[in-house]
C-alpha positions as YAML, in Angstrom:
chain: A
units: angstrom
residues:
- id: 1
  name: UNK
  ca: [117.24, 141.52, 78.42]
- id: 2
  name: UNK
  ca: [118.01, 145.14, 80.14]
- id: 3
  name: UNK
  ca: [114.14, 145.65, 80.28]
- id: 4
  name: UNK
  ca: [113.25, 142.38, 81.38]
- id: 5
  name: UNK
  ca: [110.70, 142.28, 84.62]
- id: 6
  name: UNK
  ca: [112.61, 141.57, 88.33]
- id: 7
  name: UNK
  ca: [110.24, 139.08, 89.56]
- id: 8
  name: UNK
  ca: [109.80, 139.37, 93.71]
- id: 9
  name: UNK
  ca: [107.92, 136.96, 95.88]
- id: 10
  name: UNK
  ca: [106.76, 136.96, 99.53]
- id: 11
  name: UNK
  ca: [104.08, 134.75, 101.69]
- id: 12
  name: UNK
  ca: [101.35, 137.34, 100.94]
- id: 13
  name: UNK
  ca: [101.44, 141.15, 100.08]
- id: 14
  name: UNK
  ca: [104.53, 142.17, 103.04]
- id: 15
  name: UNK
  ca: [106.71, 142.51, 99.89]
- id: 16
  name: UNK
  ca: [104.97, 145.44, 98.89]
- id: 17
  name: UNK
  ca: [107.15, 147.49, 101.13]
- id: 18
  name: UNK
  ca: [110.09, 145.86, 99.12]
- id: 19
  name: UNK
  ca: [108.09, 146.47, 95.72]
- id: 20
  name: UNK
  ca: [107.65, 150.52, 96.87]
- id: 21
  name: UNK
  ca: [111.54, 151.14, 97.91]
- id: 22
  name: UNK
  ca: [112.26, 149.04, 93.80]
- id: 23
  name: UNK
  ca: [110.13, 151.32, 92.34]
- id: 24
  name: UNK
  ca: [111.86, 154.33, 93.80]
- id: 25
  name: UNK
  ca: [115.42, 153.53, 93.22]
- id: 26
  name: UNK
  ca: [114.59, 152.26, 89.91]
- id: 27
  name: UNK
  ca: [111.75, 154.09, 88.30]
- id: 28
  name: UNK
  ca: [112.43, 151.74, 85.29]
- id: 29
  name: UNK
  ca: [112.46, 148.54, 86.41]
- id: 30
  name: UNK
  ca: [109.58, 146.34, 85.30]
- id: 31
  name: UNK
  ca: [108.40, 144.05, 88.41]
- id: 32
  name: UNK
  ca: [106.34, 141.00, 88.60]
- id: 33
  name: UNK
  ca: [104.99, 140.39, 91.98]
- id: 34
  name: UNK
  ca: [103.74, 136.65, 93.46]
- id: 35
  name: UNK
  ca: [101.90, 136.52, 96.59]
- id: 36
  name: UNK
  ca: [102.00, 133.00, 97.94]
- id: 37
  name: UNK
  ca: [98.75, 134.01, 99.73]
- id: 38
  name: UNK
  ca: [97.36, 130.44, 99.35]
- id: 39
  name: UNK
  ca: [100.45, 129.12, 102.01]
- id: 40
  name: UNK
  ca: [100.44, 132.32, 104.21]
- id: 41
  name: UNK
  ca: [101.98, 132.91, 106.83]
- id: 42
  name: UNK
  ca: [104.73, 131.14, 105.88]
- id: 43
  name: UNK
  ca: [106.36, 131.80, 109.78]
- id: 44
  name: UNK
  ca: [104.94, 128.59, 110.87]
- id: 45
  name: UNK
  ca: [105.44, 126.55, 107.78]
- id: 46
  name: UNK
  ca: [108.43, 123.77, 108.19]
- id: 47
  name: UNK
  ca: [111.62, 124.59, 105.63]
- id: 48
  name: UNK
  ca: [111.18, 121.96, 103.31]
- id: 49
  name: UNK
  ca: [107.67, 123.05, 102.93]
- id: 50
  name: UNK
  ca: [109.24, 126.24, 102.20]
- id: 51
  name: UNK
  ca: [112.07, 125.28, 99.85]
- id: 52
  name: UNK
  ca: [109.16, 123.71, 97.42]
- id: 53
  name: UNK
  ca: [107.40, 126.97, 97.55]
- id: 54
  name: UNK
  ca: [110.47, 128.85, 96.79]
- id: 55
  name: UNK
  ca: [111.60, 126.50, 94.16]
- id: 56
  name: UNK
  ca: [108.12, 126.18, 92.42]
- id: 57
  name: UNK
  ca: [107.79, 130.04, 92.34]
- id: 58
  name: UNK
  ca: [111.13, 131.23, 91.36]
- id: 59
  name: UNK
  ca: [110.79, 128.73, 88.70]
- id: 60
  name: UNK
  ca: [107.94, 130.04, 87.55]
- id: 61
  name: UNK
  ca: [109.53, 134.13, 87.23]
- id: 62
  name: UNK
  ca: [112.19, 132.34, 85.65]
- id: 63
  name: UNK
  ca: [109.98, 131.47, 82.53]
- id: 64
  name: UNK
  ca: [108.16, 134.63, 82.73]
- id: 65
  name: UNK
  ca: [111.55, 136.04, 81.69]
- id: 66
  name: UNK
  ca: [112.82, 137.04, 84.78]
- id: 67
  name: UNK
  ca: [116.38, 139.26, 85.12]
- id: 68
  name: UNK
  ca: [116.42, 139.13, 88.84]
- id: 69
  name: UNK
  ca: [114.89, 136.85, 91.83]
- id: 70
  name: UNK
  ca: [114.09, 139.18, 95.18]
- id: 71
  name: UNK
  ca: [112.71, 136.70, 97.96]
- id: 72
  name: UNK
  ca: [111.30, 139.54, 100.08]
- id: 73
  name: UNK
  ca: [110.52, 138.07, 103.09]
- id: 74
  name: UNK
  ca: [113.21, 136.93, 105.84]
- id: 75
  name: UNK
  ca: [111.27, 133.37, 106.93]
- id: 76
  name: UNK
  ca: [111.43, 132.30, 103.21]
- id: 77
  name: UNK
  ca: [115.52, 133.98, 102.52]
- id: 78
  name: UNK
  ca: [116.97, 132.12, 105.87]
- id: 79
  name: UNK
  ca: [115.04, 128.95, 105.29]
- id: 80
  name: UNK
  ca: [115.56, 129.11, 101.05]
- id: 81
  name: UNK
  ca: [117.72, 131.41, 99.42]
- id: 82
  name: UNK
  ca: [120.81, 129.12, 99.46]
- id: 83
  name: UNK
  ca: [119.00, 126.33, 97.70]
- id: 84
  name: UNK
  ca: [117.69, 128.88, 95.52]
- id: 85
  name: UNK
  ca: [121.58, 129.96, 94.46]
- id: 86
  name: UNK
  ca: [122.33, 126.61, 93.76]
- id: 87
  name: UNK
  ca: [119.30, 126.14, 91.62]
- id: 88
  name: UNK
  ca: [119.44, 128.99, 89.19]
- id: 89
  name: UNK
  ca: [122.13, 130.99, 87.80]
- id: 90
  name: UNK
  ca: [120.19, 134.32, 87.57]
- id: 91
  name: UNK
  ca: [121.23, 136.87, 90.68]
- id: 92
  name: UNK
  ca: [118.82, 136.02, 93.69]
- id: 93
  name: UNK
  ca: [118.37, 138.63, 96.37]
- id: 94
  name: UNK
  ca: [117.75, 137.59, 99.93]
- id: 95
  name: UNK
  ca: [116.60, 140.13, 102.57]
- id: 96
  name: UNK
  ca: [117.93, 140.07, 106.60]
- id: 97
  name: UNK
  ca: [116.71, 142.38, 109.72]
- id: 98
  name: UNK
  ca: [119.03, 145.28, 109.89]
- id: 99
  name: UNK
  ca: [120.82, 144.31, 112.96]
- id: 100
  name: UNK
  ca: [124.67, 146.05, 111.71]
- id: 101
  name: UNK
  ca: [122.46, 149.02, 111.04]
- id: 102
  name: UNK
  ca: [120.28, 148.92, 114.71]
- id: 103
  name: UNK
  ca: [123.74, 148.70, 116.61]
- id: 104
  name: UNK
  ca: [125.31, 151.82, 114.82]
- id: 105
  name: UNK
  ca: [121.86, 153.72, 115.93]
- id: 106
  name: UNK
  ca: [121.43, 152.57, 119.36]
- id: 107
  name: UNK
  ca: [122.25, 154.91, 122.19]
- id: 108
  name: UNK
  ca: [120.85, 153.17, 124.94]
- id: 109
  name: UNK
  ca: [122.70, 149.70, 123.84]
- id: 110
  name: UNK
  ca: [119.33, 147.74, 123.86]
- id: 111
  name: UNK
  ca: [117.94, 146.72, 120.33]
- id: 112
  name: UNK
  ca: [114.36, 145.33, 119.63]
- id: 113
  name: UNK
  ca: [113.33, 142.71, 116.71]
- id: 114
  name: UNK
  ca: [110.39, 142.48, 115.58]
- id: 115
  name: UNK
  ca: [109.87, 139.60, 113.45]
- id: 116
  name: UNK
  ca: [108.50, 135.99, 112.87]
- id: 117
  name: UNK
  ca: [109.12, 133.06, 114.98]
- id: 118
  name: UNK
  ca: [110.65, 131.25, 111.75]
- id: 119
  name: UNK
  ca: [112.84, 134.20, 111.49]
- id: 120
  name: UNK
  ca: [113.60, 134.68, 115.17]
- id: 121
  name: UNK
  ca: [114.77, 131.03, 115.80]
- id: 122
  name: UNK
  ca: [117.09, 130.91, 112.36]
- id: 123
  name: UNK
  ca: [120.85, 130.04, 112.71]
- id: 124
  name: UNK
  ca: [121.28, 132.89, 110.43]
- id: 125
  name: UNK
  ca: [120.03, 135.77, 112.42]
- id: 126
  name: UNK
  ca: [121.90, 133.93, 115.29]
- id: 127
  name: UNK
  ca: [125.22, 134.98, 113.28]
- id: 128
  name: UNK
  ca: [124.22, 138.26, 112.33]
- id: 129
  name: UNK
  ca: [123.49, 139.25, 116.23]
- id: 130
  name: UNK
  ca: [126.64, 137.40, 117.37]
- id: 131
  name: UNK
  ca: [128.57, 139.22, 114.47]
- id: 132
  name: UNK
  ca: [127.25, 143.01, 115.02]
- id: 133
  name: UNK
  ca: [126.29, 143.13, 118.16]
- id: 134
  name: UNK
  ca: [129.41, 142.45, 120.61]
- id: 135
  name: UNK
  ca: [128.29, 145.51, 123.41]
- id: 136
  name: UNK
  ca: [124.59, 145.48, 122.89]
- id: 137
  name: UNK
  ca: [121.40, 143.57, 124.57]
- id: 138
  name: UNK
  ca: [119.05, 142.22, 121.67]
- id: 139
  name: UNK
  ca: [115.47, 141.27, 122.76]
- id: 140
  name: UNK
  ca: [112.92, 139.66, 120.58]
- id: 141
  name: UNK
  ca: [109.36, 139.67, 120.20]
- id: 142
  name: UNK
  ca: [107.72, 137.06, 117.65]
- id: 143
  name: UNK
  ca: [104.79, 139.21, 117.44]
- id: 144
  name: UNK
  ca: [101.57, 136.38, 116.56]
- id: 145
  name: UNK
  ca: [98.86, 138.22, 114.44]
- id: 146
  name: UNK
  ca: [101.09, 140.95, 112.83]
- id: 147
  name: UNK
  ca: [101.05, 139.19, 109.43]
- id: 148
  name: UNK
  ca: [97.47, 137.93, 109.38]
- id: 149
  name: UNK
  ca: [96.36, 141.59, 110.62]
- id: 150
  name: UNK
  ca: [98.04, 142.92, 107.44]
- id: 151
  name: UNK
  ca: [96.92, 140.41, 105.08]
- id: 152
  name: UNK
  ca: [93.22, 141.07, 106.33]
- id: 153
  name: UNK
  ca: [94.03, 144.85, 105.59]
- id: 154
  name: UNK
  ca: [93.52, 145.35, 109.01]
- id: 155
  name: UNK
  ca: [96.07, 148.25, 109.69]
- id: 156
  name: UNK
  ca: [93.84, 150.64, 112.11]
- id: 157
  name: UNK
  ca: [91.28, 148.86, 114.19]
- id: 158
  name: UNK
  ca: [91.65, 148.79, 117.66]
- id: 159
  name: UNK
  ca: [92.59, 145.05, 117.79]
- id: 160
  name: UNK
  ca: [95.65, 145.75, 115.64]
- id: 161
  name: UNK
  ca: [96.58, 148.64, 118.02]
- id: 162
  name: UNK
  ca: [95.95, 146.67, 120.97]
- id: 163
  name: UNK
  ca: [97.83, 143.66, 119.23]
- id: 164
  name: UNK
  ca: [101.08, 145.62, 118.15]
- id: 165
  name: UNK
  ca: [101.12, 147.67, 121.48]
- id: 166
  name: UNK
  ca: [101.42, 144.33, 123.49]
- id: 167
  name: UNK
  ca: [104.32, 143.56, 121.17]
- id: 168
  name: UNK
  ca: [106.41, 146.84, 121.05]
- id: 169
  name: UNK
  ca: [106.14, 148.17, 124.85]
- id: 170
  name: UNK
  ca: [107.81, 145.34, 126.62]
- id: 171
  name: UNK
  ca: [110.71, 146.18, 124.62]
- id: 172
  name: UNK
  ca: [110.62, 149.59, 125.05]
- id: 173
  name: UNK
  ca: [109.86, 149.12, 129.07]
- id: 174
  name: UNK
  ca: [113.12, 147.29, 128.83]
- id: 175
  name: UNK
  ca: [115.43, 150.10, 127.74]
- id: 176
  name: UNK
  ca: [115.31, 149.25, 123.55]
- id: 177
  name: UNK
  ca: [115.64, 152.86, 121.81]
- id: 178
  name: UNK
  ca: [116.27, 150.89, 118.28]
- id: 179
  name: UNK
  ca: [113.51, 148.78, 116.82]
- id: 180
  name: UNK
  ca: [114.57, 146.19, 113.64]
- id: 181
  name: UNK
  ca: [111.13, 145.57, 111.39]
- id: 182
  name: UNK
  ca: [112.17, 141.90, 110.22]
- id: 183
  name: UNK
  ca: [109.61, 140.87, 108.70]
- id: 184
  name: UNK
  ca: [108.13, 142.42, 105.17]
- id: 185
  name: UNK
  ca: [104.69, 142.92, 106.46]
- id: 186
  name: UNK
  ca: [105.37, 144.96, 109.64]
- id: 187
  name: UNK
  ca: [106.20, 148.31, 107.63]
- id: 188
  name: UNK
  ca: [102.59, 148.35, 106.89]
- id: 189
  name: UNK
  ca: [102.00, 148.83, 110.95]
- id: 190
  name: UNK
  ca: [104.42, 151.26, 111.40]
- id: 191
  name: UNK
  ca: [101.58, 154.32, 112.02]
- id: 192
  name: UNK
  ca: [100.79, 151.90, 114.94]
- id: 193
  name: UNK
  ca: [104.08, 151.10, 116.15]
- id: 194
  name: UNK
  ca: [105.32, 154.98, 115.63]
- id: 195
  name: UNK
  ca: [102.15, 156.23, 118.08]
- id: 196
  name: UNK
  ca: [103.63, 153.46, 121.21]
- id: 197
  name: UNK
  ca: [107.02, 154.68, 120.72]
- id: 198
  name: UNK
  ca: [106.98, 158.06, 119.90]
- id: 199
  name: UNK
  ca: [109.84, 159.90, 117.87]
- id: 200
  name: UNK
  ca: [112.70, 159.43, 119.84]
- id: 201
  name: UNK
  ca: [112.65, 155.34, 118.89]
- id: 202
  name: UNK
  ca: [114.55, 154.65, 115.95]
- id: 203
  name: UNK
  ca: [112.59, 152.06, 113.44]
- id: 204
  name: UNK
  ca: [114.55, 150.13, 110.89]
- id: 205
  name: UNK
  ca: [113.34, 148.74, 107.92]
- id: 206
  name: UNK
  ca: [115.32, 146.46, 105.02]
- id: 207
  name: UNK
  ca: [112.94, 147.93, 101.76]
- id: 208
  name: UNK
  ca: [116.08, 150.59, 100.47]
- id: 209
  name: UNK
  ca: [118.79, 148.01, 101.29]
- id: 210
  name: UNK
  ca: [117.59, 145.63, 99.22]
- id: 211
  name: UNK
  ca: [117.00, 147.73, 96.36]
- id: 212
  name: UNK
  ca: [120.43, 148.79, 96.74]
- id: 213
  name: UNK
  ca: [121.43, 145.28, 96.83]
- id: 214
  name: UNK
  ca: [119.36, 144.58, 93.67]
- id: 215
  name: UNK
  ca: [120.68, 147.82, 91.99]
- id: 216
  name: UNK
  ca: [124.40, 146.35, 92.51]
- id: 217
  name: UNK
  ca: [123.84, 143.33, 91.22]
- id: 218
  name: UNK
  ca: [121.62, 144.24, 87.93]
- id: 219
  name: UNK
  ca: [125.02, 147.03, 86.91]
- id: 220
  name: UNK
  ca: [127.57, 144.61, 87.56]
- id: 221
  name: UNK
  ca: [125.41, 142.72, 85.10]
- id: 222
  name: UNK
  ca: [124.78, 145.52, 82.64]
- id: 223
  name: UNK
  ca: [120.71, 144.34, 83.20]
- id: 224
  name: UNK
  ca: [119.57, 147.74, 84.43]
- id: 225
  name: UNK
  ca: [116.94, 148.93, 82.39]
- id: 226
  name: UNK
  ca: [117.34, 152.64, 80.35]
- id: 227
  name: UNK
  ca: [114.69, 154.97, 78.80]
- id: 228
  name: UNK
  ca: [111.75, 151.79, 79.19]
- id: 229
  name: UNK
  ca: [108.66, 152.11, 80.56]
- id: 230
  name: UNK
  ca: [107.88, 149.53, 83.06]
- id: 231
  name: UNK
  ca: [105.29, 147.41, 83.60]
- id: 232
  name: UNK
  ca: [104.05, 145.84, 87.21]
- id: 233
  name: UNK
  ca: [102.35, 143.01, 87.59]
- id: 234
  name: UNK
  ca: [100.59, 141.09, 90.74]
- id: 235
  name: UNK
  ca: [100.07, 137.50, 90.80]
- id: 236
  name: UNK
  ca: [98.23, 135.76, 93.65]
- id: 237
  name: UNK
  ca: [98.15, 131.83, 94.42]
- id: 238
  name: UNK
  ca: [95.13, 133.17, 96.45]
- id: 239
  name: UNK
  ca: [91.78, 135.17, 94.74]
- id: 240
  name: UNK
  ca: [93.45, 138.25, 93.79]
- id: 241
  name: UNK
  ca: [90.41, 140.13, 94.20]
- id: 242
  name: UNK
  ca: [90.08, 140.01, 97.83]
- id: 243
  name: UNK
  ca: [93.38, 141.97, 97.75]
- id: 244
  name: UNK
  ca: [93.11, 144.40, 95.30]
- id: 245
  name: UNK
  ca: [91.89, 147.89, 97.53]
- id: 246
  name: UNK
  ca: [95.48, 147.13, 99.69]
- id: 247
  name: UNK
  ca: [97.89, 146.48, 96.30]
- id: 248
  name: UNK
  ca: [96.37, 149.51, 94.36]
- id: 249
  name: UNK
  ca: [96.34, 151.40, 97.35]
- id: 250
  name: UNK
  ca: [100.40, 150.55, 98.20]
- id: 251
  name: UNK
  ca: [101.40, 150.22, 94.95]
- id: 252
  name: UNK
  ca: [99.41, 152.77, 92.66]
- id: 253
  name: UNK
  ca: [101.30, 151.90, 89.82]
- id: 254
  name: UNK
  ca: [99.99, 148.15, 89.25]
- id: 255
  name: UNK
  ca: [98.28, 147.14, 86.14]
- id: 256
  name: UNK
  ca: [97.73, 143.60, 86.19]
- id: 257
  name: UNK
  ca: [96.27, 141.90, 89.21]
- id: 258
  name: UNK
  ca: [95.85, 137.99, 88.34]
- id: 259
  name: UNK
  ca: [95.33, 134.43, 89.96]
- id: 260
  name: UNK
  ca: [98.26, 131.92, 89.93]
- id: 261
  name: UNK
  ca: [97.82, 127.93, 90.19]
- id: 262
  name: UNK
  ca: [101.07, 126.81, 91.18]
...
C-alpha cells in the first residue's frame, strides 16, 4: 500500500503548483493527477454542482488505488471537502489561503487575497480572517480571467499583464505589503504579479503547506512510500493534448498524459 499513487484533483491544471511542492517533499510519492478541465473554472460553478464533481472524481482515484485524496483547489475544498470526509475513509487533504501565515508577515497591517469569487464569498475563509486576523485590514480582489489566462497557457502576453496589474495595484495603492495566492492557478502568474509589486511585497502561496499536511497524515499512517520509484500520471476530463506543452513544461517528470470520461 506504502507505494500506492496520492491521487490530486483541481478544476484544470492550478494543482500543478500543489503537484511541484509533492514532488519535492516527497521525491517518492507516486501521484495521479485529474484535471476537471471539461467543468473549468469551477469559481462560478454552484456547490452541489461541485460536490458531484468532487464525489465522482475522488471516487474514481479511489479505484485507481489511491492512498491519499489532495483537493487542490480552495473553491472545490470550502464547497466539498467535508462531504468528501464523510464519504470515504482514506485521509483527504483540503487546501485554504494562508491568512495565519499573511498576518505573522505583515508590517504594514493590510493583507491582500487574491482568489476566486467562490472562494472569496465562503463562510470558511470568513472564519479563518475573523480567527487570525484580530489587528489587521484584509482586502479582496476576485481577480476574473486569472484562471482562464492560465488554462490558455497564457502567462506573458500583455493582456495577462494588463489583467493581473488591474488586480494587484489597488491593493497595493491601499497600503497591503502581504499578498495571499488563494487560488491554485495564480502561482503560475507570479513573474507578473512579482514585476507590479516589486520585492518588498511578501507573496504567499499554500503548495509546501499542503505537502506538509499530506506528509503528516501518510506517517501517522505508516503509507509513506520508501526506496520506490514513482510514477506520475495526468488525467484530463478535457483533450489532454491541448495541455500537454504547460504539464511537461511544470511538471517534467510526467509520463502518462490521458483523457478521462467521467
Amino acid at each position: 500500500m506504502n507505494v500506492a499513487p496520492i491521487g490530486v484533483f483541481d478544476s484544470g491544471v492550478g494543482g500543478l503548483s500543489v503537484i511541484r511542492a509533492i514532488a519535492e517533499l516527497m521525491p517518492e510519492e507516486s501521484l495521479l493527477y485529474v484535471a476537471d478541465t471539461a467543468h473549468c473554472p469551477y469559481g462560478a460553478r454552484p456547490i452541489d454542482y461541485l460536490t458531484e464533481r468532487a464525489l465522482c472524481i475522488t471516487a474514481y482515484l479511489q479505484a485507481q488505488g489511491a492512498k491519499a485524496i489532495v483537493v487542490a483547489c480552495n473553491t472545490a475544498t470550502v464547497a466539498t471537502v467535508a462531504t468528501l470526509r464523510e464519504r470515504f475513509s482514506l485521509p483527504i487533504i483540503g487546501i485554504e489561503p494562508a491568512i495565519r501565515p499573511a498576518a505573522a508577515n505583515t508590517r504594514s497591517g493590510v493583507i491582500g487575497v487574491l482568489a476566486t469569487a467562490a472562494t472569496l464569498g465562503s463562510a470558511h475563509l470568513a472564519a479563518l480572517i475573523e480567527r487570525h486576523t484580530d489587528y489587521h485590514e484584509v482586502l479582496t480582489s476576485a481577480c476574473p480571467g486569472w484562471v482562464e489566462a492560465v488554462e490558455a497557457g497564457d502567462l506573458e502576453s500583455a493582456a495577462t499583464q494588463a489583467l493581473v496589474q488591474a488586480h494587484v495595484q489597488p491593493l497595493l495603492d491601499a497600503g497591503a505589503d502581504t499578498l495571499v495566492l488563494g487560488c491554485t492557478h495564480f502561482p503560475f502568474l507570479r513573474p507578473l504579479i512579482e514585476a507590479v509589486c516589486g520585492p518588498d511585497v511578501h507573496i504567499l502561496e499554500t503548495g509546501m503547506p499542503v505537502a506538509r499536511q499530506l506528509q503528516r497524515q501518510l506517517l501517522s499512517r505508516h503509507l509513506l512510500a520508501h526506496a520506490h520509484s514513482p510514477q506520475y500520471r495526468f488525467l484530463s476530463t478535457a483533450n489532454p493534448a491541448a495541455q500537454s506543452d504547460f504539464v511537461r513544461h511544470f511538471w517534467p517528470g510526467v509520463g502518462e498524459l490521458g483523457y478521462l470520461s467521467i
